[in-house]
Each structure stands twice: as C-alpha cells, then as structure tokens.
C-alpha positions as CSV (number, residue, x, y, z in Angstrom):
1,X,105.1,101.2,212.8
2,X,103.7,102.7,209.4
3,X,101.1,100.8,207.4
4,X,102.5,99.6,203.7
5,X,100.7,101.9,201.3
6,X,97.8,99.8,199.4
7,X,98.2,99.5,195.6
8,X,95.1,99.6,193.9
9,X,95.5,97.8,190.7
10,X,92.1,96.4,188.8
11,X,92.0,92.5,187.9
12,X,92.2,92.6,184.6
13,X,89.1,91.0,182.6
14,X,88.9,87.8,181.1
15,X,89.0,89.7,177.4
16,X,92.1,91.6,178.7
17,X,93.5,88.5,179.8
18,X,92.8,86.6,176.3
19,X,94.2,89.7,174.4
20,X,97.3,89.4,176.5
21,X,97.5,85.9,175.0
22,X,96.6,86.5,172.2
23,X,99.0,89.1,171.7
24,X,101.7,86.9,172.8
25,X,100.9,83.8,170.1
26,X,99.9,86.0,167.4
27,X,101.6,88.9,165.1
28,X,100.7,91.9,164.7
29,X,98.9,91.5,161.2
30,X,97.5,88.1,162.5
31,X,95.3,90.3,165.2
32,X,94.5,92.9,162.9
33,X,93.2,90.2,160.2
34,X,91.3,88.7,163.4
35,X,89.3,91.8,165.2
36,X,89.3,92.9,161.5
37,X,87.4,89.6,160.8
38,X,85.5,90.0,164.3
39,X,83.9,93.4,163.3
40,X,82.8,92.3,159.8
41,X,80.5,89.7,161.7
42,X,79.2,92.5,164.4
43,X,78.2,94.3,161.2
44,X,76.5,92.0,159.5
45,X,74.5,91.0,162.1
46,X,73.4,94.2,162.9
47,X,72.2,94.7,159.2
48,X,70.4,91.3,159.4
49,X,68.4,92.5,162.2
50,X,67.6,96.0,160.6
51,X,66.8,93.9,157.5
52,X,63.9,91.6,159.7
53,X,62.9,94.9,161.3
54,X,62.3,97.0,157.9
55,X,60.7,93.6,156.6
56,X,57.9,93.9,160.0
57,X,57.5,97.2,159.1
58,X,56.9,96.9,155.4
59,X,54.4,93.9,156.2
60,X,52.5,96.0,158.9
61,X,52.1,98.8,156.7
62,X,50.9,96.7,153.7
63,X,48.6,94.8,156.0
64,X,46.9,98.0,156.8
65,X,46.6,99.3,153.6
C-alpha cells in the first residue's frame, strides 16, 4: 500500500483571510479608496516622527551653540 502524497499548502494569515473578505463585501474601487486611504495614514505618520526627530536635533544643536 502507497502513502497519499502530502499537500503542502500554507494557512493563510489573518490579513490574507480579512482581504479574502474584504474582497468579497467590497468593490473593486471601494478597496482601492480603502488601502489608498490606509497608506495616506502610514505616510503621515512617518513624517510626524521625522518631524519630532528633526525638532530633537534642531534643539540639541541650538542647546550647544
């Protein structure tokens, strides 16, 4: 008797999963609008950091002066 060849197939993530949903309940311009929306927040929270950060350095180097 042969062994049934194994299948390896990854569990998809959580995210995955939620896409999957998401794609199901939304359109196609509804996503867009959404990871559109998404990206705009990554992006200004990375410029609110670099803004705290450039203020630290202009306050270090005015400190020394």
């Amino acid at each position: 008797m042969q062994a049934a060849p194994v299948r390896a197939n990854a569990i998809p993530s959580f995210t995955d999963a939620l896409r999957a949903i998401e794609s199901l309940l939304m359109s196609s311009g509804q996503r867009t609008a959404r990871r559109n929306a998404w990206n705009s927040v990554l992006e200004d929270r990375r410029r609110a950091k670099d803004r705290v950060e450039a203020e630290r350095v202009l306050e270090a180097a005015a400190s020394r002066s």
